[in-house]
N, C-alpha and C positions, 0 to 999 in steps of 0.2 A: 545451288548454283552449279554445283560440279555433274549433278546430274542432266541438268540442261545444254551443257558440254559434252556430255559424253552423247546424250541422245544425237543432237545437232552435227557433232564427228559421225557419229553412224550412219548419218539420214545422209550426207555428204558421200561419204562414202559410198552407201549405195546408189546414187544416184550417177555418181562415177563412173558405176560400175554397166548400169543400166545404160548411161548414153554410149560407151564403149561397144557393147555389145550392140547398140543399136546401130550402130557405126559401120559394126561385122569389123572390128580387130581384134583376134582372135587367132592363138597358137595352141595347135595342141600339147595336151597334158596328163602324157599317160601314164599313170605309175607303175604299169607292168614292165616297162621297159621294152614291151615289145611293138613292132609298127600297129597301127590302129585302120581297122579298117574300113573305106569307105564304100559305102552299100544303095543299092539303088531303093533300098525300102526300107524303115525298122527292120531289123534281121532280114534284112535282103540278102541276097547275091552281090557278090562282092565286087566294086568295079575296081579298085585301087587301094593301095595302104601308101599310110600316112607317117613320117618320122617325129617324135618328138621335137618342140620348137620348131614344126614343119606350121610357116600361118595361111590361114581358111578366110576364107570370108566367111562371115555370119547371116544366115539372111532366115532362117525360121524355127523355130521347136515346137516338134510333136511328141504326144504320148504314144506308146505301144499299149496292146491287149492290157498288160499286165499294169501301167501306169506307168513305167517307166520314160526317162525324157528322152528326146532323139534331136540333133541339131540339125539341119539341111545349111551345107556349109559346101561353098563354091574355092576348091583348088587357087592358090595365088597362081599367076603366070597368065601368059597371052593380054594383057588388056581386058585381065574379066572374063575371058574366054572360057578360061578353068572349067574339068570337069566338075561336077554340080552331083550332089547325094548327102547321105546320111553315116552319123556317127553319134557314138555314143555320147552324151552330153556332160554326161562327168567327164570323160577326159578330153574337154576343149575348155580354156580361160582367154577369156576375153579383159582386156585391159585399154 
């Protein structure tokens, strides 16, 4: 029984987590402490940096060469306006 509860909390949970994300509510979450930068490609050229608890719209993820994940995440501000690129997807949490 207790195991049926814990899976059922987990499956909840991600699901949570999943429609958030689908949502695009999402802040970034960098543990370097340093701004995060936003890039017009995986390892692009840089258009912008980003401050922690600075929030993104969520709107895609891709791999790089190497498999790593990239987020394509649109600037808050202007009515959606926001500049539009890539950042590393480890340090973006969506909730």
């Amino acid at each position: 029984m207790r195991l049926r509860i814990a899976v059922a909390s987990a499956f909840i949970v991600a699901l949570a987590a999943a429609q958030a994300q689908a949502a695009g509510r999402c802040a970034v979450t960098d543990p370097t402490g340093t701004p995060l930068n936003l890039r017009a490609a995986p390892n692009g050229r840089i258009l912008a940096t980003l401050s922690n608890r600075q929030t993104v719209q969520f709107l895609d993820q891709v791999y790089d060469d190497r498999g790593r994940p990239w987020a394509l995440v649109r600037m808050a501000g202007g009515g959606g306006t926001g500049v539009r690129g890539y950042v590393y997807r480890e340090f973006v949490s969506c909730y």
